[in-house]
VEXVO-681211 format. One record per residue (C-alpha): residue in three letters; x, y, z. Coordinates in steps of 0.001 Angstrom, whole numbers, padded with zeros to 6 digits, always signed. Layout:
REM VEXVO-681211
alaXYZ/...
This chain:
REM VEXVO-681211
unk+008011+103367+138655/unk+010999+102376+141256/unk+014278+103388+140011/unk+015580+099563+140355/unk+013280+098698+137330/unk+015280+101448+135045/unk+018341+099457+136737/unk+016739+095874+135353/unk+015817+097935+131857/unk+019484+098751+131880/unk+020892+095406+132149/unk+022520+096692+135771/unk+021539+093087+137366/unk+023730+091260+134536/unk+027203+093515+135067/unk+026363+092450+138474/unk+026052+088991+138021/unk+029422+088660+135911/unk+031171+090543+138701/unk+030234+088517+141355/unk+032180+085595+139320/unk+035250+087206+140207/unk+034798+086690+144271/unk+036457+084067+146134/unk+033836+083833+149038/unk+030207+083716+149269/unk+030248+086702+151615/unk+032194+088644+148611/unk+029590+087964+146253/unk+026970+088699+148380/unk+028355+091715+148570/unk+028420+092642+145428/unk+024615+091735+144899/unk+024078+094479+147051/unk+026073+096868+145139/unk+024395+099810+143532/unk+025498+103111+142422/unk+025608+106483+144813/unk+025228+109970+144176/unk+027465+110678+146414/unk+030802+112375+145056/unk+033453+111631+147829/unk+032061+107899+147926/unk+032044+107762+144145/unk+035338+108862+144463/unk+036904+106295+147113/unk+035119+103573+145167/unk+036914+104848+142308/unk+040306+104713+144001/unk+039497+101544+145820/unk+039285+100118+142975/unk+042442+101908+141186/unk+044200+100201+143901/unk+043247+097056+143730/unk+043708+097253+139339/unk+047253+098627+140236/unk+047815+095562+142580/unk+046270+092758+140159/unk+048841+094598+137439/unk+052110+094649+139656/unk+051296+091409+141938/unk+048541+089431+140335/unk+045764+090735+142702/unk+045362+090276+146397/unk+046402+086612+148042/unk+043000+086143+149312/unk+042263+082275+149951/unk+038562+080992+149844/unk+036968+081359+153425/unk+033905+080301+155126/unk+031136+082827+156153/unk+032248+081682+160465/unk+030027+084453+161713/unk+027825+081981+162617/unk+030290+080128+164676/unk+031125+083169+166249/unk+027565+083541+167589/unk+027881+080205+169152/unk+030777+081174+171101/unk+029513+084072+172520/unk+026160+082489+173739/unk+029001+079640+175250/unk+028664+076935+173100/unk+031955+074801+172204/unk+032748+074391+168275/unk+033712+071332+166697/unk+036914+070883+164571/unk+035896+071772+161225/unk+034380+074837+162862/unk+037287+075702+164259/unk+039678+074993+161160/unk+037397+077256+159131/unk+038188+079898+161850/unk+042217+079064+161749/unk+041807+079659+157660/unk+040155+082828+158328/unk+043410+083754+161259/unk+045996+082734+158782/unk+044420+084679+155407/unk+044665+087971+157790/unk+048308+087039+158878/unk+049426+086187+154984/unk+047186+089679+153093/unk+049252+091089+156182/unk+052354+090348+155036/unk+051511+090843+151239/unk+050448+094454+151882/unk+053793+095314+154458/unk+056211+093803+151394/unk+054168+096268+149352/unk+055413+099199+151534/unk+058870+098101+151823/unk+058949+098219+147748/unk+056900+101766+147586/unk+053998+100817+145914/unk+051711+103860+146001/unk+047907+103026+146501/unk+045477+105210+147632/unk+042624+103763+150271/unk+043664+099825+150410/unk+046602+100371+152838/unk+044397+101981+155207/unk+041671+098992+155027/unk+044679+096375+155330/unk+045248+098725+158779/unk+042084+097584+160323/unk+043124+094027+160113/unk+043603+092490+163758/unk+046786+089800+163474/unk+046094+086813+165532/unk+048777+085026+165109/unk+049201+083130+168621/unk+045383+082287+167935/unk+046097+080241+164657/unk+049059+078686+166045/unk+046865+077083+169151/unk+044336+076222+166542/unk+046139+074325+164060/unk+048150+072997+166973/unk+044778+070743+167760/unk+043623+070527+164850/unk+044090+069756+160717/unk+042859+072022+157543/unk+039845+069396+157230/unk+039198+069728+160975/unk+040259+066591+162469/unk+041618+066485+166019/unk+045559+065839+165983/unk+046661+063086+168036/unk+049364+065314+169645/unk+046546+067630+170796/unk+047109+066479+174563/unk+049473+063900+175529/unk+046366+062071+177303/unk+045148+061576+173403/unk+048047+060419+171561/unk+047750+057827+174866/unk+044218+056788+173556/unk+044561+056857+170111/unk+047808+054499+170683/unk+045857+052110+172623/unk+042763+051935+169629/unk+045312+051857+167224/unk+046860+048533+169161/unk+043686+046869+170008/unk+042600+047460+166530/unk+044964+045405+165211/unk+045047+042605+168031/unk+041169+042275+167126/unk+042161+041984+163155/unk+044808+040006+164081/unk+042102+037158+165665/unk+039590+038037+163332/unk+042358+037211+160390/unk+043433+033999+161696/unk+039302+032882+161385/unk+039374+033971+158106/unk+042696+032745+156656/unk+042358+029532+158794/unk+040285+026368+158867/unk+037713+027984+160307/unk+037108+029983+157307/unk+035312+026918+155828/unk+032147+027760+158489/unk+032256+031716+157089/unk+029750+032809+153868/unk+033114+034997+152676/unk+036795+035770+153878/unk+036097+039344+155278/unk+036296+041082+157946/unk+033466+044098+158840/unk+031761+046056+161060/unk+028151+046177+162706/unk+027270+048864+165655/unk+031234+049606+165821/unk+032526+046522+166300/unk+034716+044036+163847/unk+032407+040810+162877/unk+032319+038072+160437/unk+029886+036421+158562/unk+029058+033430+159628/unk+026732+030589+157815/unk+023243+030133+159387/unk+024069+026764+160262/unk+027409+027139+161897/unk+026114+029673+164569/unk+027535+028271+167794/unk+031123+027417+166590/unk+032691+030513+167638/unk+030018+031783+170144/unk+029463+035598+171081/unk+027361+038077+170027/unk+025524+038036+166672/unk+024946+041791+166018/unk+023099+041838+162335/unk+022019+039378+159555/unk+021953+038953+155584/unk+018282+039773+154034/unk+018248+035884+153748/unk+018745+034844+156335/unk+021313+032692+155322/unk+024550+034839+157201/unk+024710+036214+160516/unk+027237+038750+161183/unk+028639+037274+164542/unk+031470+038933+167060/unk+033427+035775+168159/unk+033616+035277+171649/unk+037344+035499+171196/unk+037341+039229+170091/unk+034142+040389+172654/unk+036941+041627+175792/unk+038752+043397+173155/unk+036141+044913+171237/unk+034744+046148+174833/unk+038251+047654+175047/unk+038391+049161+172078/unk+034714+050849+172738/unk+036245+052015+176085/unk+038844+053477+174430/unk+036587+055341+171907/unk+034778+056632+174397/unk+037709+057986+176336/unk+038208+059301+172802/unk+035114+061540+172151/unk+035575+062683+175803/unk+038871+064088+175380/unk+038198+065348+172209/unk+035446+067575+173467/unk+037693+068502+176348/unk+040051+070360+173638/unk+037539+071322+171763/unk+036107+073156+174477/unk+039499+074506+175793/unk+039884+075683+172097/unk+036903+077613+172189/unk+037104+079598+175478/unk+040932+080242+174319/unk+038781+081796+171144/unk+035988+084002+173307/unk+037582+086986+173828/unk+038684+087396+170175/unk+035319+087082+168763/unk+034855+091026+167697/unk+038263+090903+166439/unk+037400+087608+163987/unk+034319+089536+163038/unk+036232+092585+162420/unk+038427+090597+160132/unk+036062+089074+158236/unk+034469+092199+157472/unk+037870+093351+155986/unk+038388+090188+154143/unk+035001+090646+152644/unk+035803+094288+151562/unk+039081+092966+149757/unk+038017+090192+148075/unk+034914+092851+147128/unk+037622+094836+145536/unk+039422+092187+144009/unk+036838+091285+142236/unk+035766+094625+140816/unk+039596+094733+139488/unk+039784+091291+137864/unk+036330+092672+136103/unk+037737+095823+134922/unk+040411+093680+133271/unk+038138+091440+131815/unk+036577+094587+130312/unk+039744+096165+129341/unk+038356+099124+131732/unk+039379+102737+132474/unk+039317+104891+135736/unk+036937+107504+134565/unk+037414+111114+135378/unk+034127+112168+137848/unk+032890+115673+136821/unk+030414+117241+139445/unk+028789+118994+136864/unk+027784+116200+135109/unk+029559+116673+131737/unk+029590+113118+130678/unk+032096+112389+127629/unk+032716+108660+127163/unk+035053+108118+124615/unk+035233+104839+122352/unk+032579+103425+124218/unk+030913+099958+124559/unk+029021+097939+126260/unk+030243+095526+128827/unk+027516+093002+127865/unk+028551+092965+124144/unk+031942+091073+122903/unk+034333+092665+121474/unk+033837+091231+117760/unk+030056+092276+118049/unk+030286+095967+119286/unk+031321+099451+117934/unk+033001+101935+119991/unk+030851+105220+120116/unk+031832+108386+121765/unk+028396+109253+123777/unk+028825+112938+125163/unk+026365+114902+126967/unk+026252+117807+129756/unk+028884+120381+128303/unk+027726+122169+125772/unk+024298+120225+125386/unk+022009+118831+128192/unk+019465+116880+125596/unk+020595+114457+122538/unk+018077+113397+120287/unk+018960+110153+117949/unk+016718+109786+114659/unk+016669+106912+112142/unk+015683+103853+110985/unk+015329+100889+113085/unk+018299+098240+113621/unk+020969+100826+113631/unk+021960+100555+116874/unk+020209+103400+118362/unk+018801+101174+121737/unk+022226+100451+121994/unk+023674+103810+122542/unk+020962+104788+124596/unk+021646+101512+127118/unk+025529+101732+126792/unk+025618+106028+128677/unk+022750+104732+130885/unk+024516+101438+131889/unk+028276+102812+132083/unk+027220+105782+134400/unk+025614+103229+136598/unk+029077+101577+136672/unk+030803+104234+137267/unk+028518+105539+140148/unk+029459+101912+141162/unk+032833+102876+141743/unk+033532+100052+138223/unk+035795+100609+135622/unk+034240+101363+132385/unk+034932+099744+129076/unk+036475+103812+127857/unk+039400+105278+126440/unk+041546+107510+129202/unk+040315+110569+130020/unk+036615+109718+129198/unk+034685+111669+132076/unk+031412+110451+134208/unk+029066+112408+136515/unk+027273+112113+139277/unk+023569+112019+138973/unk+021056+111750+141452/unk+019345+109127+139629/unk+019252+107554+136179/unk+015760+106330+134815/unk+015143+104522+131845/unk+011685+103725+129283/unk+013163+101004+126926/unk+011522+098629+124394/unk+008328+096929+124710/unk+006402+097706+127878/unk+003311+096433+126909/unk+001199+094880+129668/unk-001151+092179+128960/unk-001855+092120+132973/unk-003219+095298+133216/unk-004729+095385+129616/unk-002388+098637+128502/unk-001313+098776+124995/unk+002376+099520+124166/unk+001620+103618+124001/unk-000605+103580+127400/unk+002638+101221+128976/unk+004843+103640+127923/unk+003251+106621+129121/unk+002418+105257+132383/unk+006294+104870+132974/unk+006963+108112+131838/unk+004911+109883+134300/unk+006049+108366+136693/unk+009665+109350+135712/unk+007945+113134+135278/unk+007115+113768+138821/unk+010508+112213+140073/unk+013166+113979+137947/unk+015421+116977+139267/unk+018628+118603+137879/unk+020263+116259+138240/unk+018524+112907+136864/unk+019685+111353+134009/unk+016547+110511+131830/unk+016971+107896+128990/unk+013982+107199+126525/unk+013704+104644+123367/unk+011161+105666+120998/unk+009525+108442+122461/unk+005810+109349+121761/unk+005728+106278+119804/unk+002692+103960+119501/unk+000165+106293+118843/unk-000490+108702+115699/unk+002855+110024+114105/unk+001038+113783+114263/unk-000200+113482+118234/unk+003144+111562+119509/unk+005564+114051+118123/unk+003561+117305+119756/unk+003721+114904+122858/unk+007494+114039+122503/unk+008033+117983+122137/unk+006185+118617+124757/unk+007631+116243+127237/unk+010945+117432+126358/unk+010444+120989+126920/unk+009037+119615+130441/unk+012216+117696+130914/unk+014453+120608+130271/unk+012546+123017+132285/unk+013646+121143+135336/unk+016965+120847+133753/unk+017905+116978+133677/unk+020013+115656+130909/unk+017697+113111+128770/unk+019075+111000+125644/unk+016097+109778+123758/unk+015181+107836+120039/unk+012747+108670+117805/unk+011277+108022+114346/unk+009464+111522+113657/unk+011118+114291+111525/unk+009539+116995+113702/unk+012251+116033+116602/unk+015007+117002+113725/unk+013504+120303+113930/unk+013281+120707+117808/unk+017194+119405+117768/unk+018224+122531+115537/unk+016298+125004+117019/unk+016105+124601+120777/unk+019172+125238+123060/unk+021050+122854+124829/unk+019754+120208+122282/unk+021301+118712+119738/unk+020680+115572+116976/unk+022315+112724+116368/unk+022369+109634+114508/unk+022961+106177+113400/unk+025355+105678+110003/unk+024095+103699+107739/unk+025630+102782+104755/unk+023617+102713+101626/unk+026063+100639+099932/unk+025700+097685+101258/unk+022106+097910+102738/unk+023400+097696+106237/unk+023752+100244+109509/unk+027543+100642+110743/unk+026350+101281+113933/unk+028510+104377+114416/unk+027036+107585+116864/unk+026896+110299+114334/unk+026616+113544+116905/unk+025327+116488+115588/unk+023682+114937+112073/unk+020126+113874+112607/unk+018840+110544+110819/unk+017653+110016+107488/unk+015319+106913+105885/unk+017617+106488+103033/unk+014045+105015+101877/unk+014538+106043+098376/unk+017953+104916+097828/unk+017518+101788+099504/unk+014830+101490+097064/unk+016413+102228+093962/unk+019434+099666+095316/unk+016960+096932+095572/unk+015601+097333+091873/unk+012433+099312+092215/unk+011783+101199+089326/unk+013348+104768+088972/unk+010267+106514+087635/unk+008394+105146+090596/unk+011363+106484+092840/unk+011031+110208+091091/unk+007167+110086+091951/unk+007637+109228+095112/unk+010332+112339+095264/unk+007707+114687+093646/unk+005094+113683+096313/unk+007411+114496+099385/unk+007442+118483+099880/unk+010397+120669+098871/unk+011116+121538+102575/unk+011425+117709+103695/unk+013554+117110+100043/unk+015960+120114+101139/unk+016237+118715+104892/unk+017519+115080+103280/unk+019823+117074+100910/unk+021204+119148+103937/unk+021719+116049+105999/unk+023458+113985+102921/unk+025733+116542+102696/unk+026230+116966+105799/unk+026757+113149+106443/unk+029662+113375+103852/unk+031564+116184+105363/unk+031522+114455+108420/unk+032783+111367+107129/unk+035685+113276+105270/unk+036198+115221+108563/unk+036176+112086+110540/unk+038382+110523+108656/unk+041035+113362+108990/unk+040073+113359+112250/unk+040929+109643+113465/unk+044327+110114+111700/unk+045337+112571+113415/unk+044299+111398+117025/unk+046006+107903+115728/unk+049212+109965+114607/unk+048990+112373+118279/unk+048437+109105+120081/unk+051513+107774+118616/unk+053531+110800+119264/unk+052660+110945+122658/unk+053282+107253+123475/unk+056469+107615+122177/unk+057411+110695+123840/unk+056673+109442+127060/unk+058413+106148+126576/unk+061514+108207+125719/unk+061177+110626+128601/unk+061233+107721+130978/unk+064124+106120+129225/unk+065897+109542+129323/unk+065039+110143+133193/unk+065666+106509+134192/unk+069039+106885+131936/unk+070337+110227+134169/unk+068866+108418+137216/unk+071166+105519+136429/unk+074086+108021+135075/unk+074010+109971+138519/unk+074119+107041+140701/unk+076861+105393+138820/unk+079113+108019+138994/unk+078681+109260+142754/unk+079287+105168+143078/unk+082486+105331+141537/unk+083456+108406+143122/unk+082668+106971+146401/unk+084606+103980+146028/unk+087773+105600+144331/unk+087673+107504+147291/unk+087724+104458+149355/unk+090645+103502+147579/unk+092345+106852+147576/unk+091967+107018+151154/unk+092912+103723+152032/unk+096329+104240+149695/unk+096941+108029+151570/unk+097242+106482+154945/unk+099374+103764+154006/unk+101711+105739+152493/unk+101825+108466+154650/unk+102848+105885+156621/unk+105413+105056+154438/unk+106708+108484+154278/unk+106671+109038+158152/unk+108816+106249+158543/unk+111337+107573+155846/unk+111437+110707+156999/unk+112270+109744+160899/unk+114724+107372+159524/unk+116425+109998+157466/unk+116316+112424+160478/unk+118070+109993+163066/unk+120784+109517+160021/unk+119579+105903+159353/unk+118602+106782+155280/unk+122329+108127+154408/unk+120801+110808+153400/unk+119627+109597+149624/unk+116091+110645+150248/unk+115177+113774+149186/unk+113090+116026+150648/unk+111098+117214+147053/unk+110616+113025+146814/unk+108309+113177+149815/unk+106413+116409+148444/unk+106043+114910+144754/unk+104553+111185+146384/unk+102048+113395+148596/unk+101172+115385+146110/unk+100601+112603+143473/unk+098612+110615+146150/unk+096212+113830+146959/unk+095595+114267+143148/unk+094153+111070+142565/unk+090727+111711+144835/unk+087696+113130+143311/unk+087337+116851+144833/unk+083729+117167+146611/unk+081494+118495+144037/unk+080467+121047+145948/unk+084560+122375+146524/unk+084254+121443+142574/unk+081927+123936+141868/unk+082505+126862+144330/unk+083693+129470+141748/unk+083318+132248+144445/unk+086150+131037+146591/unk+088351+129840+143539/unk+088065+133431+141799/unk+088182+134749+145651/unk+092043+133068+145933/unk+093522+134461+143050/unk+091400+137922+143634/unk+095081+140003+143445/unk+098103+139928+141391/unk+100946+138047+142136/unk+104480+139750+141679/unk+108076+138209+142575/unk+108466+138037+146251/unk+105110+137835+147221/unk+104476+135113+150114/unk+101971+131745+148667/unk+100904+129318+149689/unk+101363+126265+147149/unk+097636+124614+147393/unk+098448+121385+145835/unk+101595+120568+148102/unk+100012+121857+151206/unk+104042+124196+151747/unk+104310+127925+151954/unk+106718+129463+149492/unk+107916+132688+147717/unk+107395+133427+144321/unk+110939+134097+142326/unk+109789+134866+139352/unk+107375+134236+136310/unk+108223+131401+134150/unk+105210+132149+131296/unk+101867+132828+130589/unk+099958+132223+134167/unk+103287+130199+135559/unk+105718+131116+138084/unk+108782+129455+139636/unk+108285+129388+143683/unk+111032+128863+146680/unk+109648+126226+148831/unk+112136+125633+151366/unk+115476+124090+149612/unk+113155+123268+146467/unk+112476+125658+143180/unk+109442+124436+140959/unk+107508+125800+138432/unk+104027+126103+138684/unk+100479+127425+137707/unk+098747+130249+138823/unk+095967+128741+139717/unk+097596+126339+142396/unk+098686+129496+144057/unk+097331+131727+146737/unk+098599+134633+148096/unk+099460+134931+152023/unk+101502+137606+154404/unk+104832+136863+154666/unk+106496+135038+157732/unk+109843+136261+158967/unk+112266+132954+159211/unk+112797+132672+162412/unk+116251+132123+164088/unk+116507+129290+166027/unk+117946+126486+164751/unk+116577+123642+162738/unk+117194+119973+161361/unk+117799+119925+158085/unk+117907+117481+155549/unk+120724+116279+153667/unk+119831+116984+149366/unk+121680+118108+146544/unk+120399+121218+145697/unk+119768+121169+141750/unk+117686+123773+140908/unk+113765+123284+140166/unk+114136+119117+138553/unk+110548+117703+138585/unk+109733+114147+137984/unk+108464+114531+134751/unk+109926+116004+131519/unk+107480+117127+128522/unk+108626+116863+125526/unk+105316+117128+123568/unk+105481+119818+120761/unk+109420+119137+120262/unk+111522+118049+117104/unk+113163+114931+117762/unk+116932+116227+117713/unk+115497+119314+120040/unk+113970+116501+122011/unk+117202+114365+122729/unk+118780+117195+123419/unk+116340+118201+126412/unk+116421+114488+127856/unk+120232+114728+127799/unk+120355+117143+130197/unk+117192+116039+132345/unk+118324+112935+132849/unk+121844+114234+134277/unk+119823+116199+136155/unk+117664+113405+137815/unk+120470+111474+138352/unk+122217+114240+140479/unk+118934+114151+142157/unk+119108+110804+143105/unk+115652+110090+141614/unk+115446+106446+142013/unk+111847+107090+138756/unk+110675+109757+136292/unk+108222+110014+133228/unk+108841+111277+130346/unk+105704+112661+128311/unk+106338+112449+124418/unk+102710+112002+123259/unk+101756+109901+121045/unk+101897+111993+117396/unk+103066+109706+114428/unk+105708+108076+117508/unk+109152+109041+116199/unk+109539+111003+119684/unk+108548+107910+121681/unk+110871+105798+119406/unk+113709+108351+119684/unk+113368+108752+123278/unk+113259+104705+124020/unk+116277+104451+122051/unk+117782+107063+124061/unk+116842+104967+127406/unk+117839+101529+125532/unk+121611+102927+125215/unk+122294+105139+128776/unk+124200+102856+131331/unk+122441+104544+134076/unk+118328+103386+133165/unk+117787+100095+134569/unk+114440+099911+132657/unk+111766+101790+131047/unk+107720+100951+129815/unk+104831+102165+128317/unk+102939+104541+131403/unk+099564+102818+132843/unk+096249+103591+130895/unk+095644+106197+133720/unk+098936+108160+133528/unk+098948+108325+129740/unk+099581+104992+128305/unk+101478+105015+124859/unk+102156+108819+125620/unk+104592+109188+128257/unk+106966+106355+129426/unk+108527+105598+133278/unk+112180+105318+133499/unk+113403+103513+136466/unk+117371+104268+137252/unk+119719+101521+138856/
């Protein structure tokens, strides 16, 4: 028996006739008839990914761009043994050229956008582009193959010159036919005979225009004649055609020695093209299938989950979970006939085939495959009226044939073993042939009628029962893989459901022995624990199923949401920056200016010297700090490591000016000397330095009124109003004497009677030009900026 006929019994030849629908090319399809499985891992494998790949491109891109092509090999043979190619021939080759150039580009757009794929970037690498080759190709030629008239200048000259004689002969011809003369013609046209323009002509009225008469009716009664009138220019126009098909075969044969050296590259291309549209098609089948990658075990444990079979439609097949090799190397179905046991048996054997294929299988993820050495099959009716064997003697002959070819790693499926002869003799064989098959260790799945196999299930190792549901209800099979229950007839309840009598029922019950009685007890019960179980079962994977989907659509929403978070805000920080920087320069431009002004005496001395240390400061406030300055704890903790004490030399951090503390203003606060200017400030903007001796020489200094520490803002969160007044009193005589030209007051924003009292405060002093609300940035309704006159 030749392991291609177990391929036929499997219905192999059929998955491989619907795939080869899905290929574009003859060459593709071809291919795939060739296809069968391997038992090779690392090629199952890179089939498996190849066609991953090309599922993962049909999903993202709508499959590979692969046009229709012709099979040019054979041109190619021509032009190596010299011969020149005609047009079409050539066109074909130009399709071929340009399919390479444009799967090129698809696949180098795919890398741009990081699409992962496993083996089908390294076949696109073996294309060879040609691109200067198609462009001299469709340069002389059309898609159909026609030579282009502006394929040498000498041509368009030719075809010019037919084109005008053409139409002086018509021209001739039409004044016959539209003139008096048309009275001596059998009809008004104008046609052709041996390539040149004629008209018919009645017998009788041969010699009034003369020339050549080139055919005649069936009758007789017309001659086709070429007037005398038209004979120079019909000679022309033959000239010209002539001049034609010479020049023509000129380029053509220009065309093809440009082509000669790239013949192995062309080849090498098609063979590429074949391989993709190979693939494509196996990935426009496994979505016709709804198929799965399978996981490959190399020690065969095969656990296909929610089976079917490809062949079936969906509205006419069960899913079954068929699992062998782990913890049981033979499965032995039992039960009546028509409950789908055939089924089961063809739907491991034919899906391992696929899968050795390097096809997707019609599974739920995770289901697993192996890799067998070979898979053979005894199924249905093998009778053989040829060789005058009955059913048993067919069936035998097959299986010894599969006996002597079997190793550890075959695969062995057979329907209705030992059947055909007496029940008694074709159990003891079906025993016996298993214990053969499991001495050399393959993994068999085989049906049977005979209780003694229920027997064999339970007590041999490795082996275990199984069985088709039926339910007794309704008189029908479910078709539903019951693993680990064997079958039962159901004989008697069928029975009793289609009216038989119930004391001929009991009889019957008497007559069977107690052990066969207590083995259909044991598997009823057994049948309806499972059922419960299953039940509980499918709930739960429904409800994990669930739970899982969901959790990973939220984890991607969550990573894709801090993805989007973190980009957004290193945006923003970047382009505050931007804008911080951008405002710095300008007005420490500003400032520059100012202060050389106010040093050559040009400012009258009415800017200050605290004014340009409270805009710098502002201006360095408003970038982001580097995250990692941000986060460096060390050197923060590092700069305040000892204890500051009046007198001790700082330097003020966000001013960028050395000073000397005074003396502590509160908790963490302390009022520092810079220069001419006292301010209170925080600890933590202070760091301690060694003391510099002043030195003597003389220095420029700035004209200011010196006012004590008066910063541009007053806070008067926290205060009563009447306390409040009081403290903007003063401060504002204070600015004043500054010469502040601005300052901000900070009342918060409580139930308002501070902001009210305060801007009726400002409303009233002769000194406040004007006052308003603080930008959304500096505290909106809670502070308000005072500009003096």
């Amino acid at each position: 028996m030749k392991i291609e006929k177990s391929y036929k019994t499997l219905d192999f030849p059929k998955v491989i006739q619907q795939l080869s629908g899905h290929a574009v090319s003859a060459l593709g399809k071809e291919k795939i008839q060739h296809l069968t499985p391997s038992s090779d891992y690392d090629e199952v494998r890179y089939r498996q990914e190849e066609t991953d790949d090309g599922v993962r491109i049909l999903r993202m891109k709508g499959g590979i761009p692969i046009s229709p092509f012709m099979d040019v090999r054979p041109h190619l043979k021509r032009v190596k043994i010299g011969a020149a190619l005609n047009g079409k021939e050539l066109a074909q080759i130009g399709k071929v050229i340009r399919s390479v150039r444009e799967i090129n580009q698809f696949f180098t757009l795919m890398r741009e956008e990081e699409i992962a794929l496993t083996q089908l970037y390294k076949v696109s690498d073996q294309f060879v582009p040609l691109k200067g080759l198609e462009r001299s190709i469709f340069a002389i030629v059309d898609e159909g193959g026609y030579v282009l008239d502006d394929a040498s200048t000498k041509l368009k000259g030719i075809r010019t010159g037919i084109k005008q004689t053409e139409s002086r002969v018509r021209q001739k011809l039409e004044s016959i036919v539209r003139g008096s003369q048309a009275r001596f013609l059998t009809d008004a046209i104008i046609t052709m005979r041996n390539d040149r323009y004629v008209i018919p002509v009645k017998q009788e009225n041969r010699q009034t225009f003369g020339g050549v008469v080139h055919d005649q009716s069936s009758t007789g009664q017309t001659l086709f004649i070429e007037p005398q009138s038209v004979v120079d220019l019909n000679n022309r126009l033959k000239q010209y055609q002539s001049e034609e098909r010479n020049e023509v075969a000129r380029i053509l044969a220009e065309m093809t020695e440009e082509l000669m050296p790239h013949t192995d590259e062309i080849d090498q291309n098609m063979t590429v093209l074949v391989m993709l549209d190979f693939i494509n098609a196996k990935a426009k089948y496994a979505r016709e299938l709804n198929g799965v990658r399978p996981l490959i075990s190399t020690e065969n444990h095969v656990s296909f989950i929610q089976s079917r079979h490809p062949l079936l439609g969906e509205d006419e097949v069960v899913a079954n979970d068929l699992i062998l090799g782990e913890e049981y190397q033979t499965m032995i179905i039992t039960g009546p006939n028509t409950g789908g046991k055939t089924v089961a048996l063809k739907t491991l054997g034919l899906l391992q085939l696929m899968g050795q294929s390097g096809l997707q299988l019609p599974v739920e993820e995770n289901s697993t495959m192996g890799i067998f050495s070979s898979v053979f099959a005894d199924i249905g009716d093998e009778q053989s009226i040829e060789q005058s064997l009955s059913t048993f003697s067919s069936h035998m002959t097959n299986i010894v044939d599969i006996l002597n070819r079997i190793d550890e790693n075959s695969l062995i499926l057979l329907d209705e073993l030992g059947a055909g002869t007496d029940p008694q003799e074709g159990a003891a064989l079906a025993i016996a042939m298993l214990d053969a098959i499991a001495a050399k260790g393959s993994y068999v799945l085989i049906t049977s009628h005979y209780p003694e196999l229920k027997a064999y299930g339970y007590n041999r190792p490795q082996t275990i029962n199984a069985s088709m549901e039926f339910d007794v209800e309704t008189l029908s099979p479910t078709y539903r893989l019951l693993i680990g229950i064997p079958g039962r007839s159901n004989a008697f309840e069928i029975a009793s459901r289609l009216g038989l009598d119930q004391t001929i029922i009991e009889s019957a019950r008497q007559l069977m022995s107690g052990e066969s009685q207590s083995v259909d007890e044991m598997i009823q019960d057994l049948e309806t624990k499972r059922k419960q179980a299953n039940q509980e079962t499918v709930k739960a994977k429904e409800e994990l199923r669930k739970a899982e989907r969901l959790h990973k659509e939220l984890k991607a929403a969550f990573d894709e949401y801090e993805a989007e978070k973190e980009r957004l805000k290193k945006q923003a920080e970047a382009d505050a920056n931007q804008i911080v920087e951008k405002a710095q320069k300008d007005a420490s431009r500003i400032i520059e200016k100012l202060r050389a002004r106010q040093l050559e005496g040009q400012a009258g001395g009415n800017v200050k010297e605290h004014e340009f240390i409270d805009a710098q400061t502002r201006l360095s406030n408003l970038k982001t700090e580097e995250e990692t300055l941000q986060k460096n704890k060390v050197l923060q903790k590092q700069k305040r490591k000892k204890e500051l004490k009046p007198g001790d030399a700082v330097q003020v951090e966000s001013f960028g000016q050395k000073g000397t503390i005074i003396e502590k203003a509160g908790n963490k606060q302390w009022v520092v000397q810079m220069g001419m200017l006292k301010m209170k400030l925080n600890e933590s903007d202070l760091t301690l330095t060694q003391a510099e001796k002043e030195p003597k020489s003389t220095r420029t200094t700035l004209k200011s009124y010196s006012v004590g520490s008066v910063s541009t803002e007053l806070d008067l969160r926290g205060e009563r109003v009447e306390a409040a007044l009081n403290q903007l009193d003063q401060y504002i005589d204070q600015a004043l004497l500054s010469n502040y030209p601005k300052v901000t007051i900070i009342h918060g924003m409580g139930t308002g009677a501070v902001r009210k009292a305060v801007q009726d405060y400002l409303k009233k002093h002769p000194q406040v030009k004007s006052y308003s609300d603080a930008p959304a940035n500096q505290g909106g309704n809670g502070a308000t900026n005072v500009t003096f006159k």
